[in-house]
C-alpha positions in Angstrom: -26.8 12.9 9.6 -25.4 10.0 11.9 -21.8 8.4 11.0 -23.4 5.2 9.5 -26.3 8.2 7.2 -23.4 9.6 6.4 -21.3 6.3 5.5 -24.5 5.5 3.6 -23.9 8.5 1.5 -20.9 8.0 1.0 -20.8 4.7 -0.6 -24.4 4.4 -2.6 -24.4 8.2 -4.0 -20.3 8.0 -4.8 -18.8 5.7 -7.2 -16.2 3.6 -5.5 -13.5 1.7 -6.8 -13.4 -0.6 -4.1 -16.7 -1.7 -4.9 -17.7 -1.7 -8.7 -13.8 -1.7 -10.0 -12.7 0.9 -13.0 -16.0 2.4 -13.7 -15.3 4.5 -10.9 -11.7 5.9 -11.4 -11.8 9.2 -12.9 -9.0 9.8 -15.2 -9.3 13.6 -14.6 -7.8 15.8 -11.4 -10.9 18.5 -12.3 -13.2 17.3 -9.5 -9.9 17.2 -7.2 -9.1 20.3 -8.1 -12.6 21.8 -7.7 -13.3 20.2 -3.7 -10.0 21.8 -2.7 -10.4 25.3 -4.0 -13.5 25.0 -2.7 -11.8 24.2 1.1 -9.2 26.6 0.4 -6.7 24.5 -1.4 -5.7 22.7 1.8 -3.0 20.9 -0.1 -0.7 23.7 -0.5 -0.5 24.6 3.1 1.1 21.1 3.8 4.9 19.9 3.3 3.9 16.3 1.9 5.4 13.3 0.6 4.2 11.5 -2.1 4.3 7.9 -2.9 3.6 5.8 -5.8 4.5 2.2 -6.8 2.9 -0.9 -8.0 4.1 -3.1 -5.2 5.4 -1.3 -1.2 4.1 1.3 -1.7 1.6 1.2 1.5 4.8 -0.1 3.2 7.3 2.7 2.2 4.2 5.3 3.4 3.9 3.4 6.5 7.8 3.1 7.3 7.9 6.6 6.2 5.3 7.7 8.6 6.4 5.8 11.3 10.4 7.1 11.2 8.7 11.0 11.0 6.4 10.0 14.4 9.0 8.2 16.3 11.2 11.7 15.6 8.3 13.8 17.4 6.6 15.0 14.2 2.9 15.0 14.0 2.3 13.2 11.1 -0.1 12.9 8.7 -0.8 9.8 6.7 -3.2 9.1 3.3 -3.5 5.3 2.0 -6.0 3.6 0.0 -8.3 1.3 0.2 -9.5 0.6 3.6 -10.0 -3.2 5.0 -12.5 -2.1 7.4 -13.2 1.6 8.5 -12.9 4.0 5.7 -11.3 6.3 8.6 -8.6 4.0 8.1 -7.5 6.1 5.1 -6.7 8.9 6.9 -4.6 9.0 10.4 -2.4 11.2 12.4 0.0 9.7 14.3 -1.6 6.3 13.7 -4.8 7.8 15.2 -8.3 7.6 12.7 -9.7 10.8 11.6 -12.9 11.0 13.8 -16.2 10.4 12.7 -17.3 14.0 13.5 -14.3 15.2 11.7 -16.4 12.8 8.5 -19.9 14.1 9.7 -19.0 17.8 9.5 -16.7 17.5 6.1 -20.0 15.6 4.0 -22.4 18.2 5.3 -20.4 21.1 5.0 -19.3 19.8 1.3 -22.8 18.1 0.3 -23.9 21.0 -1.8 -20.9 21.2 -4.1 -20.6 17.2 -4.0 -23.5 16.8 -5.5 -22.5 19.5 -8.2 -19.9 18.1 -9.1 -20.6 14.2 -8.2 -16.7 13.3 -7.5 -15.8 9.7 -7.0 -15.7 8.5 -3.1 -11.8 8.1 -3.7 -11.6 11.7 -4.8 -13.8 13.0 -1.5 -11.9 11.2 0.6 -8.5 12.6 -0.3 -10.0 15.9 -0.7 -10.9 15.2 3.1 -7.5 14.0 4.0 -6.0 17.7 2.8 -8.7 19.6 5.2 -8.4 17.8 8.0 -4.9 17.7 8.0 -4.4 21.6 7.4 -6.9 22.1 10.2 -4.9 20.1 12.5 -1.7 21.6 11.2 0.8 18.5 11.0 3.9 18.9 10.3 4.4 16.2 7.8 1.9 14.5 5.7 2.6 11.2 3.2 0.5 11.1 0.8 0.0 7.1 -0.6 -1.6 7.2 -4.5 -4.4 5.5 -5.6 -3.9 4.1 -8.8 -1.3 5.3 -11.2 0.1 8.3 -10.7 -0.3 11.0 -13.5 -4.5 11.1 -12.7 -4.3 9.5 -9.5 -6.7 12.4 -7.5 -3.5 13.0 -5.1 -1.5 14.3 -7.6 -2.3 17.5 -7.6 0.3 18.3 -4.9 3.4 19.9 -5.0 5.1 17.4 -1.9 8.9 17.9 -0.8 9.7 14.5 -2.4 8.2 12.1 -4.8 9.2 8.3 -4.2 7.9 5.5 -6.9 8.8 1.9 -5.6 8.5 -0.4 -8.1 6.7 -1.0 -11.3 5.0 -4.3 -11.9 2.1 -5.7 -14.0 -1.1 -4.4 -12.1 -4.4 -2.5 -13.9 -3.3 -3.1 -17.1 -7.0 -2.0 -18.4 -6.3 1.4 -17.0 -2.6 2.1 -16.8 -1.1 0.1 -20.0 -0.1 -2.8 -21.0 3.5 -2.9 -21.1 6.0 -1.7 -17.9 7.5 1.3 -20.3 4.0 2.3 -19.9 2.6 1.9 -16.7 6.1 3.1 -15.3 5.2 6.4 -17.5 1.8 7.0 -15.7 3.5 6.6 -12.5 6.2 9.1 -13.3 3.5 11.2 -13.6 4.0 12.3 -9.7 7.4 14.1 -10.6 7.3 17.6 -10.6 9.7 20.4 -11.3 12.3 20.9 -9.1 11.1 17.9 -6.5 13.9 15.4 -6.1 12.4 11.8 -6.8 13.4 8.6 -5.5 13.0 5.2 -7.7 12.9 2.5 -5.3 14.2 -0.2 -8.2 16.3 0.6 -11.8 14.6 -1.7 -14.4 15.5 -1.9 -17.4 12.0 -1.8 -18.7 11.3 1.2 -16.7 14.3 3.7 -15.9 14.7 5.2 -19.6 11.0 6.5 -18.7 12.3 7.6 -15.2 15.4 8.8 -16.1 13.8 10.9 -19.4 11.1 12.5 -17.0 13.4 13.3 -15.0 14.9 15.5 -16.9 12.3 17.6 -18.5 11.3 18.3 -14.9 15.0 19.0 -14.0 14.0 16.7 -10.7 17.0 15.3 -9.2 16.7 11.2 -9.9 17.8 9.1 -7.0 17.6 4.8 -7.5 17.6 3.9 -3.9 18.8 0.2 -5.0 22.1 1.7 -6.1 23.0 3.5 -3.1 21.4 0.7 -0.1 21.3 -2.6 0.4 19.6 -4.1 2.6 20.0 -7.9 3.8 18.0 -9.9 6.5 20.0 -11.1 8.8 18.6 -14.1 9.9 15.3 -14.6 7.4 12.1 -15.9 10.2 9.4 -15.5 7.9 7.6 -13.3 10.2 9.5 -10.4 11.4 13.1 -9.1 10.6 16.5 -8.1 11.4 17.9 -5.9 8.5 21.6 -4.9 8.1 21.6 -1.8 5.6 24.8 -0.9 3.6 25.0 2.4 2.3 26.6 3.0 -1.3 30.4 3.3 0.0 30.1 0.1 1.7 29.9 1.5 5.2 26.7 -0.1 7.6 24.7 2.2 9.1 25.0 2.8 12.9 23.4 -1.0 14.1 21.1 -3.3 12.6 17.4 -2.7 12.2 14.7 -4.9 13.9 11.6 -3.8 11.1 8.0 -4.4 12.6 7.1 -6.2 9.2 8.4 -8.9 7.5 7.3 -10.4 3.7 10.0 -11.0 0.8 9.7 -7.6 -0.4 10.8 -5.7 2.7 14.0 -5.6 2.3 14.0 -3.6 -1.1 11.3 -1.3 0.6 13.7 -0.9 3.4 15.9 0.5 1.3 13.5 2.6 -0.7 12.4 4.3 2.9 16.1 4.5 3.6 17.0 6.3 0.7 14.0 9.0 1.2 14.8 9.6 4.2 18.7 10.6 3.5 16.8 12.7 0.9 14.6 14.1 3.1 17.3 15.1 5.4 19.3 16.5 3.0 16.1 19.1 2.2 15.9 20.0 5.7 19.4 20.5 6.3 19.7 22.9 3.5 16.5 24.5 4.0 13.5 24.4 5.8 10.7 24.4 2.9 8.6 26.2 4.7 8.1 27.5 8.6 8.6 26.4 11.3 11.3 24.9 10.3 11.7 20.4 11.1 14.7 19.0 11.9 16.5 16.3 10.3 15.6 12.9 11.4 18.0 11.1 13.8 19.3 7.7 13.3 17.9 6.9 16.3 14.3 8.0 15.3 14.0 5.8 12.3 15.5 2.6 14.0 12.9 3.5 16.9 9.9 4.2 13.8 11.1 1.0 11.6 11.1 -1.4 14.7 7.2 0.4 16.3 5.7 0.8 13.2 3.2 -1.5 13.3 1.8 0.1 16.3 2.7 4.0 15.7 1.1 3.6 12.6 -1.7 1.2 12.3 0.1 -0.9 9.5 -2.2 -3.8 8.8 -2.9 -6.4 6.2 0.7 -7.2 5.1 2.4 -10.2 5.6 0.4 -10.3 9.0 0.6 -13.4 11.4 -3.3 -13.3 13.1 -3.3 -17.0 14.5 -1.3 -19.8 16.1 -1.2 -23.3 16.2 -1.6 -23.5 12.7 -0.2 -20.4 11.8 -2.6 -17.8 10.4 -0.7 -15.4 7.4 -2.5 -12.9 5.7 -1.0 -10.6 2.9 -2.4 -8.4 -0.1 -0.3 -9.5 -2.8 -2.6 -9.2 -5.5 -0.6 -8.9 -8.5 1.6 -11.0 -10.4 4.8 -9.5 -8.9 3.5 -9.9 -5.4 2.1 -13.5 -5.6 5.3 -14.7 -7.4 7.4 -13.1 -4.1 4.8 -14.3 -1.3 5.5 -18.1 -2.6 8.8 -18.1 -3.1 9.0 -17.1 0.5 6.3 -19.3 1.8 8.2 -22.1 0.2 11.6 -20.7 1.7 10.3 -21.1 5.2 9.8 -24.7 4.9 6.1 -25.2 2.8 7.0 -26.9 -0.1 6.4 -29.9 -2.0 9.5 -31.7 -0.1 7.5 -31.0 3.4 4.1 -31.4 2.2 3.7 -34.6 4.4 4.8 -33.3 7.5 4.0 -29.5 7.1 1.0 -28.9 4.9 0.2 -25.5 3.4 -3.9 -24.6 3.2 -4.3 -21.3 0.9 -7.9 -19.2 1.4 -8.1 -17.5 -1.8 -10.4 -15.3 -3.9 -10.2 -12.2 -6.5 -12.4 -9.4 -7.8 -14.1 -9.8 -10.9 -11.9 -7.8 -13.3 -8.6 -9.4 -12.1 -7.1 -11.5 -15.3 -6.9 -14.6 -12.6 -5.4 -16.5 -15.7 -2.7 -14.9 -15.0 -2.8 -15.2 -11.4 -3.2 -18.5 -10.8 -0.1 -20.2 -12.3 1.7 -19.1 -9.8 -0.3 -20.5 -7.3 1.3 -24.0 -5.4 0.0 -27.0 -7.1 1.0 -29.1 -3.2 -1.2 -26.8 -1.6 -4.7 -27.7 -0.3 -7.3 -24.5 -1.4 -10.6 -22.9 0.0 -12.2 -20.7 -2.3 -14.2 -18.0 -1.7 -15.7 -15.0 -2.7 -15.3 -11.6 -1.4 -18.0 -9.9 0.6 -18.2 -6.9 -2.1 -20.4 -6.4 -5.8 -17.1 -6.9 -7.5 -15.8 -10.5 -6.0 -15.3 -13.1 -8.0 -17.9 -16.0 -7.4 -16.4 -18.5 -5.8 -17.3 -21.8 -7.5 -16.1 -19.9 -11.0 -12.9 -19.3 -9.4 -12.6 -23.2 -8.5 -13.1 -24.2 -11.8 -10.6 -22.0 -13.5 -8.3 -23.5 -10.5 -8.7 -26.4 -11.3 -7.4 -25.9 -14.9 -4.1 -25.2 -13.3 -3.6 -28.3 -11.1 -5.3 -26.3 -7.7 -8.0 -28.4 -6.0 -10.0 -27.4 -3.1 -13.5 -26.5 -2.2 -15.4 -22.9 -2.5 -17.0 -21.7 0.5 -19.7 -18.8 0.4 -17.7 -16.4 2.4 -14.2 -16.0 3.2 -15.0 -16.3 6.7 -16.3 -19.7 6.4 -13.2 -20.5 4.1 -11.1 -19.6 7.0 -13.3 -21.8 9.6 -12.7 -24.8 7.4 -9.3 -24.6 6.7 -8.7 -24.3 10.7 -10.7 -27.3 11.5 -8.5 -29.4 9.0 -5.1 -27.6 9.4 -2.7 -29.8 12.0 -1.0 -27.0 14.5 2.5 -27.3 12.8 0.8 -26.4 9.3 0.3 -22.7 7.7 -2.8 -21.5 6.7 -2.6 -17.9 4.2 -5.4 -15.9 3.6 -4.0 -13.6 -0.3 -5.4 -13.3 -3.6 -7.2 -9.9 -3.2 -6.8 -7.3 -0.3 -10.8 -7.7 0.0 -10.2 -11.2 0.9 -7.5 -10.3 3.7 -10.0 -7.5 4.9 -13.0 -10.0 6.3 -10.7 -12.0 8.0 -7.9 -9.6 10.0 -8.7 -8.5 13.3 
């Protein structure tokens, strides 16, 4: 087969969450478990890092990843979904698995795959784990799916398991409450692996702290030993100082190659796994050869590069000028409420609306409770609907109408892209246009 036959594949004979939604998530690690024994069991010839999370946790893997390059590691990295290339799911050293490397996997694999009919999700991390034993990296993070406890990924044993935060997100799948999506999270914590909790909660560290301890895994809350603080908030990129837990700065400040009003508590989540991760190498090397401990120097040069060591895309990303262009993923109650608050910090607010005015291109996937959603949505701001390129996205004029309910007024638009053209043509230069709602929405529009 050709790449696009085997793409093809791929995505019609596979169920795919990033298409059709929950019908495709498998809440079962068997056909995980049979694709890697049938490779070898890649996955256990790997030292690995595992990280789950409602919100940052594609930005802790990516920080993570970046610090490990910029110290001369080859370095693996797995994250879900892709915006464009599904190659974008699995890079070493910011580099895309080649399309050979996908050719080969699917036609050496077809017969069992079609035994066993995994989900595309579970292929492709099955994937990951081959291709980067074959290429023998030296570190690999690992970013999960959805959840934690039958997210395909978790049938690893890493070095360290990191949860960021917990939020409302998938409550159809995960639970309802944050006691109980916080305990199929903690299902990434394994005996004897030292875990790192970017955020205590109230809500969610008994279920932490109590896993914990049946696992005897040492329990680390990163927010109680860093803090990190912008130094002079831009909106658009940052300059972090980070304090450790007996008050003492580290070495300088940190210029971090992404910005958003989370980044500073994933900052200190990254921080705080790497001072872990340290301490693992310096008392032993888990496996051979052995890896040093990270240098200052090494994450400062990874946390300030990382867009371009690693690929990192999608976030809180500036892709036009004169209006400003801002796209982000938030997606989720947690993540909206944070992206506006900040929007509204850097000057985009009802006080400004009639010099500065804010245009929002929005849409959301069909399964999404967008009644929930939308309240926290700016009443000042000027919308364009639209509806994602994919069988799942919500249609468009739908979406205005339940808008509308909530004080939002705009126009739908048949494709995101068009959305986009409109709000350019209107937008004055000093104005800011964001593309959010659904990471499908941010994916037709980013370079």
């Amino acid at each position: 087969m050709t790449y696009q036959e085997t793409l093809d594949y791929l995505y019609l004979r596979l169920p795919m969450f990033q298409r059709i939604g929950p019908a495709a998530y498998k809440k079962d690690l068997t056909n995980t478990l049979a694709l890697c024994a049938h490779l070898g069991n890649p996955e256990q010839h790997l030292r690995m890092i595992h990280v789950a999370g409602t919100n940052g946790k594609g930005s802790v893997s990516h920080l993570l990843a970046a610090a490990c390059q910029a110290a001369g590691l080859r370095t693996g990295l797995y994250t879900s979904p892709h915006y464009k290339d599904v190659r974008e799911r699995i890079r070493i050293n910011g580099q895309y698995i080649p399309e050979q490397q996908i050719i080969d996997f699917v036609a050496d694999n077809q017969e069992i795959m079609e035994k066993i009919e995994p989900s595309f999700f579970e292929v492709t991390v099955a994937m990951a784990f081959d291709y980067f034993a074959q290429e023998k990296v030296d570190i690999a993070i690992i970013e999960v799916g959805l959840g934690g406890r039958l997210d395909s990924t978790n049938i690893i044993t890493p070095l360290l398991s990191v949860i960021t935060n917990i939020s409302y997100d998938h409550q159809n799948l995960l639970g309802d409450t944050l006691a109980a999506i916080a305990g199929e999270k903690a299902g990434i914590i394994k005996s004897d692996i030292p875990v790192v909790i970017g955020e205590f909660q109230p809500e969610t560290a008994p279920v932490f702290i109590r896993k914990a301890a049946e696992m005897n895994a040492r329990l680390i809350f990163a927010d109680q030993h860093y803090t990190v603080i912008e130094q002079e908030p831009k909106g658009f990129s940052s300059t972090v100082y980070a304090v450790s837990k007996d008050g003492e700065e580290l070495e300088a400040p940190l210029s971090v190659n992404v910005a958003g009003p989370y980044q500073t508590k994933n900052i200190a989540t990254t921080l705080q796994a790497l001072a872990v991760l340290n301490q693992l190498l310096t008392e032993k090397a888990p496996e051979s050869p052995p890896i040093a401990p990270l240098p200052f120097a090494a994450i400062a040069a990874g946390f300030a590069h990382v867009r371009a060591l690693t690929g990192f895309q999608g976030r809180w990303q500036v892709i036009g000028s004169q209006p400003t262009i801002l796209c982000d993923s938030a997606h989720n109650e947690a993540g909206l409420r944070l992206a506006f608050e900040q929007i509204v910090a850097m000057g985009f607010g009802p006080a400004q609306q009639h010099s500065h005015t804010l245009h929002i291109v929005t849409g959301f996937v069909n399964d999404k409770e967008v009644s929930k959603m939308l309240p926290l949505f700016p009443a000042f701001a000027r919308y364009y609907f639209a509806k994602a390129d994919i069988p799942r996205g919500l249609d468009a004029q739908l979406l205005r109408g339940q808008a509308a309910t909530f004080g939002l007024t705009g126009d739908a638009y048949t494709s995101v892209v068009d959305a986009l053209e409109a709000a350019r043509r209107i937008a004055a230069p000093e104005d800011l246009i964001v593309v959010i709602g659904s990471i499908f929405v941010v994916a037709e529009v980013i370079p």
